[in-house]
N, CA, C and O atoms as a Tripos MOL2 file, in Angstrom:
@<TRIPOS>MOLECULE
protein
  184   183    46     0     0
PROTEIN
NO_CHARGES

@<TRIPOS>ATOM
      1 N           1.2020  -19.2570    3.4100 N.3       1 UNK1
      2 CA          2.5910  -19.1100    3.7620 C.3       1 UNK1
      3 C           3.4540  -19.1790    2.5010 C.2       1 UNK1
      4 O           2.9490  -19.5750    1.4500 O.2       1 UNK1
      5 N           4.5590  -18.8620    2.5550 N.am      2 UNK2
      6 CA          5.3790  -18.3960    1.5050 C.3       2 UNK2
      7 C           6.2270  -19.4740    1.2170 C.2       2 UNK2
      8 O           6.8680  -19.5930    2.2610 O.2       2 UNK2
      9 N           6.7180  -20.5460    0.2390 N.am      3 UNK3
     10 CA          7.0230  -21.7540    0.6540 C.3       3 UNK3
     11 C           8.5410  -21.9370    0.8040 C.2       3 UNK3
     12 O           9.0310  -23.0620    0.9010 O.2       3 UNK3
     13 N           9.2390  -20.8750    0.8210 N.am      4 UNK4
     14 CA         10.8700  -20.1500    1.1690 C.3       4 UNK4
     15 C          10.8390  -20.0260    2.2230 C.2       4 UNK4
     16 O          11.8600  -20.6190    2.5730 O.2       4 UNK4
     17 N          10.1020  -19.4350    3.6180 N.am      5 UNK5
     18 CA         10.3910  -19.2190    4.6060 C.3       5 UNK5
     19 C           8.7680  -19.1110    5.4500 C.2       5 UNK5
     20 O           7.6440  -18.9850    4.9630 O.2       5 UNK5
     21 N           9.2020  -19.2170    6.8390 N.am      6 UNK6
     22 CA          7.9480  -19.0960    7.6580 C.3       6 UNK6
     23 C           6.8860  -17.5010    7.5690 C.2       6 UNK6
     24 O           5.7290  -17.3100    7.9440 O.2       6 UNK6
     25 N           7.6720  -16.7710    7.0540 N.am      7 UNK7
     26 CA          6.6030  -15.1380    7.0580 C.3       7 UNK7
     27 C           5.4700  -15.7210    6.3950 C.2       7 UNK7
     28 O           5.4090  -16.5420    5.4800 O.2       7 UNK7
     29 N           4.4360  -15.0160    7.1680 N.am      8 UNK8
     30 CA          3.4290  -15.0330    6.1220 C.3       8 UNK8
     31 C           3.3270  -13.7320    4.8250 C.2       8 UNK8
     32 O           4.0000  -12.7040    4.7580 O.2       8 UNK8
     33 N           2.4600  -14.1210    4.0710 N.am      9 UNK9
     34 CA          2.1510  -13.1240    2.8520 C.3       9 UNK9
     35 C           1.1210  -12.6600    3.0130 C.2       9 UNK9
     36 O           0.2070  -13.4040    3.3670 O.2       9 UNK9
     37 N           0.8000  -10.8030    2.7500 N.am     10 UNK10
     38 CA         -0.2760  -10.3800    2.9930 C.3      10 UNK10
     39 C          -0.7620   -9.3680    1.4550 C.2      10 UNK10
     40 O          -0.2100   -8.3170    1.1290 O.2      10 UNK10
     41 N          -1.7420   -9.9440    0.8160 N.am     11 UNK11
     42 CA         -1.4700   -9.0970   -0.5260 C.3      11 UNK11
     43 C          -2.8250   -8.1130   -0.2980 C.2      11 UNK11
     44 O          -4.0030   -8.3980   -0.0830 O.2      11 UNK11
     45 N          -2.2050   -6.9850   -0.4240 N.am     12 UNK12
     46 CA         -4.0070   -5.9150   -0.2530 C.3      12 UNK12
     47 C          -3.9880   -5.4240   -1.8150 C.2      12 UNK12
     48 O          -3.0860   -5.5140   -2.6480 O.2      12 UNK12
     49 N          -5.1020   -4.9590   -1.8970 N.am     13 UNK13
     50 CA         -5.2170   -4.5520   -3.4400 C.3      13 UNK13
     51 C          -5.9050   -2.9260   -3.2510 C.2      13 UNK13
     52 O          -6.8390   -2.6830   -2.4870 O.2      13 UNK13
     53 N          -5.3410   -2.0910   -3.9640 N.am     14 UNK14
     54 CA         -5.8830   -0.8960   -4.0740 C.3      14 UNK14
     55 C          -5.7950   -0.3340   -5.5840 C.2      14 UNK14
     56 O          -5.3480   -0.8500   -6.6080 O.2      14 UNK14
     57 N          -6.4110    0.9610   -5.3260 N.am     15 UNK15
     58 CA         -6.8210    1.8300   -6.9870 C.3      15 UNK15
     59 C          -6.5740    2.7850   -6.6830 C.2      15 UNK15
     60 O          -6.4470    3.0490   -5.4880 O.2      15 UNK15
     61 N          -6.3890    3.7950   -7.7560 N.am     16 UNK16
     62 CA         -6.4740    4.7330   -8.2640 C.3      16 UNK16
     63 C          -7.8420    5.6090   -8.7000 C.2      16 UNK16
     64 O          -8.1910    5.3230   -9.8450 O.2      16 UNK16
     65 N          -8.5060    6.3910   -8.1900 N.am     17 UNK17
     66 CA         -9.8750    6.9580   -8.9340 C.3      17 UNK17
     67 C          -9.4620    7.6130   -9.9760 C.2      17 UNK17
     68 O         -10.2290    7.6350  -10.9380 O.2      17 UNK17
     69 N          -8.2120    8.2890  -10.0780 N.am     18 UNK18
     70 CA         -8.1690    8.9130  -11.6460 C.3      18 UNK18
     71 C          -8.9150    9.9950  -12.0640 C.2      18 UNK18
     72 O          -9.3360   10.1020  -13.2160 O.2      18 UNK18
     73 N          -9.1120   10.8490  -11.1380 N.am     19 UNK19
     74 CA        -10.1920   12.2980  -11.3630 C.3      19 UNK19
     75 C          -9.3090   13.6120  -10.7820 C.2      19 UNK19
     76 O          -8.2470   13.6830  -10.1640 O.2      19 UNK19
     77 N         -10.0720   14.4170  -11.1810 N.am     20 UNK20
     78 CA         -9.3020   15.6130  -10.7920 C.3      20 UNK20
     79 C          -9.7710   15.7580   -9.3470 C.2      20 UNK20
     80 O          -9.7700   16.9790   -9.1870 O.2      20 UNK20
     81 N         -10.0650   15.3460   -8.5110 N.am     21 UNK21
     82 CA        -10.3590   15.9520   -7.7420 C.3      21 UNK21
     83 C          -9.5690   16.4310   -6.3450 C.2      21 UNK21
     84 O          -8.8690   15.5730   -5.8080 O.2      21 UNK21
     85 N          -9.6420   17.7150   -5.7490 N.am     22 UNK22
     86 CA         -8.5160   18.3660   -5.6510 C.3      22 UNK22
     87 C          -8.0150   17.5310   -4.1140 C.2      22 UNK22
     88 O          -6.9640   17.9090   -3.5950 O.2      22 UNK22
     89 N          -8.4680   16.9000   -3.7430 N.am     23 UNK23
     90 CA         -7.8910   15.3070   -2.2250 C.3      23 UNK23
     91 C          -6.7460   14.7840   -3.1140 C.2      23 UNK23
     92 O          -5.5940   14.7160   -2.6840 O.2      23 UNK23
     93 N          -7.2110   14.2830   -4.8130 N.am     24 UNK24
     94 CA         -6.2970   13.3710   -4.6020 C.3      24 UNK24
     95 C          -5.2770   14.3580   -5.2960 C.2      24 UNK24
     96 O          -4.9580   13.8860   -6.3870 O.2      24 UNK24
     97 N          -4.7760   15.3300   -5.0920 N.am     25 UNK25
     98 CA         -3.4360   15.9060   -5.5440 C.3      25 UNK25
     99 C          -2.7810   16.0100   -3.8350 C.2      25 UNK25
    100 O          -1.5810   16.2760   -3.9030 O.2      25 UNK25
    101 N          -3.1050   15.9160   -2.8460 N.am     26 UNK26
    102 CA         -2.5330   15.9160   -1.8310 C.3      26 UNK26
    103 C          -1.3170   14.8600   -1.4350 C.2      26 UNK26
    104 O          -0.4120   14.9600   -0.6070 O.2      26 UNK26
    105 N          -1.6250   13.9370   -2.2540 N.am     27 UNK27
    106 CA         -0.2960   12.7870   -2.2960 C.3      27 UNK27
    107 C          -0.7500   11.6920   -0.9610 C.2      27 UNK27
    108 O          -1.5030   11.8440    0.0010 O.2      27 UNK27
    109 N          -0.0760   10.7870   -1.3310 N.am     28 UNK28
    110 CA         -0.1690    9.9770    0.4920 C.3      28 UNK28
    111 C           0.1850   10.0140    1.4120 C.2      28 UNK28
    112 O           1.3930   10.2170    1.5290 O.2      28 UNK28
    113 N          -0.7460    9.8200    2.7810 N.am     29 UNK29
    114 CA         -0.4620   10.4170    3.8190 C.3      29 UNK29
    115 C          -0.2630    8.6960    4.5980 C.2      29 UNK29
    116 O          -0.6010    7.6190    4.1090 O.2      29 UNK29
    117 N           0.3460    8.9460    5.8300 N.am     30 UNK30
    118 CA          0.2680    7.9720    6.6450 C.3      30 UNK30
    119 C          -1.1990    7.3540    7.3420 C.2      30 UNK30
    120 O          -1.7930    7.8310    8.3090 O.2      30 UNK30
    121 N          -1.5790    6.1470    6.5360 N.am     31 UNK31
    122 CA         -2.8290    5.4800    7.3570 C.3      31 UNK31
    123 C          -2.9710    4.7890    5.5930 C.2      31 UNK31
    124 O          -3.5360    3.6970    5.5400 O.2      31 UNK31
    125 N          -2.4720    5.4110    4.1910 N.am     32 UNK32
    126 CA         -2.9820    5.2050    3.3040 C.3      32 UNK32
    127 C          -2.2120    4.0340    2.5950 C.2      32 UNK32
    128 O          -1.0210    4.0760    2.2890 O.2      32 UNK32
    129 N          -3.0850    2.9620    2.3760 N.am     33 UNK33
    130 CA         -2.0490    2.0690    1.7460 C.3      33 UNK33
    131 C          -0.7150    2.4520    0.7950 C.2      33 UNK33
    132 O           0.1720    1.6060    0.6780 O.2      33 UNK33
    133 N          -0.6170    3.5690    0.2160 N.am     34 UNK34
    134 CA          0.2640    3.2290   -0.8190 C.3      34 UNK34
    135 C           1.7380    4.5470   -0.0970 C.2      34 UNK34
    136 O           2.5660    5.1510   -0.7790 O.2      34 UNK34
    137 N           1.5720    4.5870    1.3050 N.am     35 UNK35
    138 CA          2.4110    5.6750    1.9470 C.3      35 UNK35
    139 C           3.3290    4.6210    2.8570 C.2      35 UNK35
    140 O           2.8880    4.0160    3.8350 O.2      35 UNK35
    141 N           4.7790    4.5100    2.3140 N.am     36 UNK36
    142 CA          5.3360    3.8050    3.3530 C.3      36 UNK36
    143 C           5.5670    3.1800    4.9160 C.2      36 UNK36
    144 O           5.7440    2.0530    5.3780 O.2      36 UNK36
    145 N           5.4630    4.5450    5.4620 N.am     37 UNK37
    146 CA          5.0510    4.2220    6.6680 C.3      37 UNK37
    147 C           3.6000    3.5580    7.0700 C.2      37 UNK37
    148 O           3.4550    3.1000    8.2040 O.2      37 UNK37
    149 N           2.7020    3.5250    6.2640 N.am     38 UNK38
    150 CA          1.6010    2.8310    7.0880 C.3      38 UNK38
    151 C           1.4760    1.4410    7.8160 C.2      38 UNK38
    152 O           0.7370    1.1970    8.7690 O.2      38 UNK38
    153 N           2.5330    0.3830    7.0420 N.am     39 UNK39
    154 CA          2.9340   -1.3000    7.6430 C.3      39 UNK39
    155 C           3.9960   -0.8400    8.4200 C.2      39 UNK39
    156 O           4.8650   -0.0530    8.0470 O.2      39 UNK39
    157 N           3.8420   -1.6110   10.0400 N.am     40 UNK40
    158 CA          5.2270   -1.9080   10.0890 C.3      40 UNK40
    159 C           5.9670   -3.2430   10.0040 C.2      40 UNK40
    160 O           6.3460   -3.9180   10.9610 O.2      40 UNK40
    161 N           6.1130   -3.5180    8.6910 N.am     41 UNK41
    162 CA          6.9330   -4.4270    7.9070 C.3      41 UNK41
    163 C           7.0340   -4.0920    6.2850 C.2      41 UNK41
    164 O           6.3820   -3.2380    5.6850 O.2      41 UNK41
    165 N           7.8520   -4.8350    5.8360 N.am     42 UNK42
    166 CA          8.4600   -4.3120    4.4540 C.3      42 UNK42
    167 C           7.3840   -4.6370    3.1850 C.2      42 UNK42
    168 O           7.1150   -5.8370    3.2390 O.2      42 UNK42
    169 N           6.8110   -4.1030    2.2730 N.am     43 UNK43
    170 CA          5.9430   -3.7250    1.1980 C.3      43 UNK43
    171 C           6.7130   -3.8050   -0.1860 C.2      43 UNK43
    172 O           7.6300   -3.0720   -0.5580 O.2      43 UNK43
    173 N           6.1610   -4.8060   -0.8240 N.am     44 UNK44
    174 CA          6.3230   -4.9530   -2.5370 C.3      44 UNK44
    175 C           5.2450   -4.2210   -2.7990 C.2      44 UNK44
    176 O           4.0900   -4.2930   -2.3780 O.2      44 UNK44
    177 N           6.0400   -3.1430   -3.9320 N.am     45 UNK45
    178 CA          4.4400   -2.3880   -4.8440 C.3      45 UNK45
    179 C           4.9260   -2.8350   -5.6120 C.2      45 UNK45
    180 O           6.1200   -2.8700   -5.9100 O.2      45 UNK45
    181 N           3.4460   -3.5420   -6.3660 N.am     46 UNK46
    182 CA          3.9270   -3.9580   -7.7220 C.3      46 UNK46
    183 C           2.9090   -3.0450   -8.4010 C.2      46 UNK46
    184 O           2.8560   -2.9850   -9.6300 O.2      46 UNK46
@<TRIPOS>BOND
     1     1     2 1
     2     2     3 1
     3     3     4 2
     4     3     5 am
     5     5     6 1
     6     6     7 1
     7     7     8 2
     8     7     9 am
     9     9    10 1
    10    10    11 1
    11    11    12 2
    12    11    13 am
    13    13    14 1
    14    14    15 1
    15    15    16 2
    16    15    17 am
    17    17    18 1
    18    18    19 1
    19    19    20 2
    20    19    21 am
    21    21    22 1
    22    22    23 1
    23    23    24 2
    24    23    25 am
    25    25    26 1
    26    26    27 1
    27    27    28 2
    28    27    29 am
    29    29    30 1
    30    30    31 1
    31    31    32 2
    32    31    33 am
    33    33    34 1
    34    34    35 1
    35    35    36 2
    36    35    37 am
    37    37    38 1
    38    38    39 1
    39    39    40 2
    40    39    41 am
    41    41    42 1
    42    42    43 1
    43    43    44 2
    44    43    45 am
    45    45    46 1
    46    46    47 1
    47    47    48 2
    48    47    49 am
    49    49    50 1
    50    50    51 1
    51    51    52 2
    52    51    53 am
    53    53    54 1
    54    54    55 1
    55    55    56 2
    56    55    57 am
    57    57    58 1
    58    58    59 1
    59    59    60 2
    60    59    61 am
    61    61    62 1
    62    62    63 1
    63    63    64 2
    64    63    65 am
    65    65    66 1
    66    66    67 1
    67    67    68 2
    68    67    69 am
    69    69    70 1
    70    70    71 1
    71    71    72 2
    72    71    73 am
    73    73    74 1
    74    74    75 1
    75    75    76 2
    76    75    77 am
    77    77    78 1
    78    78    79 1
    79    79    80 2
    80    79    81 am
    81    81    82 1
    82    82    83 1
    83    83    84 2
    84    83    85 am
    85    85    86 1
    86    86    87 1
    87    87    88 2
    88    87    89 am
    89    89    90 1
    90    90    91 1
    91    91    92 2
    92    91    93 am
    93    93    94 1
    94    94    95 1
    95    95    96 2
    96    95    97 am
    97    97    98 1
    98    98    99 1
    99    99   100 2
   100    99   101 am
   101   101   102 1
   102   102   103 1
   103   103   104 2
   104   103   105 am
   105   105   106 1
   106   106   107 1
   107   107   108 2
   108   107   109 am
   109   109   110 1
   110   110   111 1
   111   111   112 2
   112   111   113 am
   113   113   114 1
   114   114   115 1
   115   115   116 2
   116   115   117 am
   117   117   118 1
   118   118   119 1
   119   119   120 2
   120   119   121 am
   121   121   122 1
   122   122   123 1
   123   123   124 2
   124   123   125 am
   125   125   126 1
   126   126   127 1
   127   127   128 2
   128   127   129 am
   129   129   130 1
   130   130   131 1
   131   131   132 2
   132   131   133 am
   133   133   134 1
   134   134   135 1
   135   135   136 2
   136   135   137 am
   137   137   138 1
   138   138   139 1
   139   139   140 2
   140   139   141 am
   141   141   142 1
   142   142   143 1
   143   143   144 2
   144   143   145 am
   145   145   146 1
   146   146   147 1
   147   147   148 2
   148   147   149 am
   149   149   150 1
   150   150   151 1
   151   151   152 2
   152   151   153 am
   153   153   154 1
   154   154   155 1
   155   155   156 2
   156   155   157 am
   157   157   158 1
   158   158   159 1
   159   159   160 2
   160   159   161 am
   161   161   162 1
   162   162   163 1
   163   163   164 2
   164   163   165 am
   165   165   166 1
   166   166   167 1
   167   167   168 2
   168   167   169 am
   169   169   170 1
   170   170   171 1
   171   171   172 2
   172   171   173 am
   173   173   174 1
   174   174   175 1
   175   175   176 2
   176   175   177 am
   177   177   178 1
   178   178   179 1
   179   179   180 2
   180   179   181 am
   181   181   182 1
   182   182   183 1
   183   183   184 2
@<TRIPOS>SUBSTRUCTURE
     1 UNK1         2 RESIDUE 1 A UNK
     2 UNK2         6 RESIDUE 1 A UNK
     3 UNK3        10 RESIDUE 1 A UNK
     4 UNK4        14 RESIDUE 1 A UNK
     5 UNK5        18 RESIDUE 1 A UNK
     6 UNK6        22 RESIDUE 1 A UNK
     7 UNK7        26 RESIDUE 1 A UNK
     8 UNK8        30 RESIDUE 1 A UNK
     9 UNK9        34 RESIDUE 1 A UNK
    10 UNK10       38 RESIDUE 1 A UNK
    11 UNK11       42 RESIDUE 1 A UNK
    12 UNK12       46 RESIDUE 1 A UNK
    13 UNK13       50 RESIDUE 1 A UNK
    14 UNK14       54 RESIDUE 1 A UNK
    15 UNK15       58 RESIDUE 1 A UNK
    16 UNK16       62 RESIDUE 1 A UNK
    17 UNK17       66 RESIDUE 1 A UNK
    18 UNK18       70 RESIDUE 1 A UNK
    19 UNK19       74 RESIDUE 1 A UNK
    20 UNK20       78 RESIDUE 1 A UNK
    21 UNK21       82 RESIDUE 1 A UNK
    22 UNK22       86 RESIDUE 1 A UNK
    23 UNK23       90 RESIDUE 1 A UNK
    24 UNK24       94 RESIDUE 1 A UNK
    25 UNK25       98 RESIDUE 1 A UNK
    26 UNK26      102 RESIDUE 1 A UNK
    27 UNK27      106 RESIDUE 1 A UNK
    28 UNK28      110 RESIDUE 1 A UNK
    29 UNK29      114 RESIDUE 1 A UNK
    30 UNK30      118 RESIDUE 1 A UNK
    31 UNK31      122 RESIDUE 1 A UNK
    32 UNK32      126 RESIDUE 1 A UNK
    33 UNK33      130 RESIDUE 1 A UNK
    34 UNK34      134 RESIDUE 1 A UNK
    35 UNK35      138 RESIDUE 1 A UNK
    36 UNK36      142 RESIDUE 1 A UNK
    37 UNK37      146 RESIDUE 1 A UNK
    38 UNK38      150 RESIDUE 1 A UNK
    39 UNK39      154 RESIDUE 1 A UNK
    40 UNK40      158 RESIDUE 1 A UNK
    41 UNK41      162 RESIDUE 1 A UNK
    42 UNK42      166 RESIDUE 1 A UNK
    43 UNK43      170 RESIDUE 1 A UNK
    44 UNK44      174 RESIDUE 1 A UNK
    45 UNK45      178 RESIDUE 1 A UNK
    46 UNK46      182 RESIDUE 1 A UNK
């Protein structure tokens, strides 16, 4: 728990593969961590 308020904290960790390969020029889609809509609640990218 967050010691400011009752929310909890949820930290996921993701990557980057960094290749050409032609998926990842498609950008993010909804289901993918780093595409806004996938939480419904508010997201720090750090």
């Amino acid at each position: 728990m967050n010691n400011n308020t009752d929310t909890p904290i949820v930290k996921i960790l993701g990557w980057e593969a960094r290749n050409n390969n032609a998926l990842s020029q498609l950008g993010h889609i909804p289901g993918d961590i780093a595409h806004p809509s996938t939480f419904s609640f508010p997201v720090l990218y750090k």
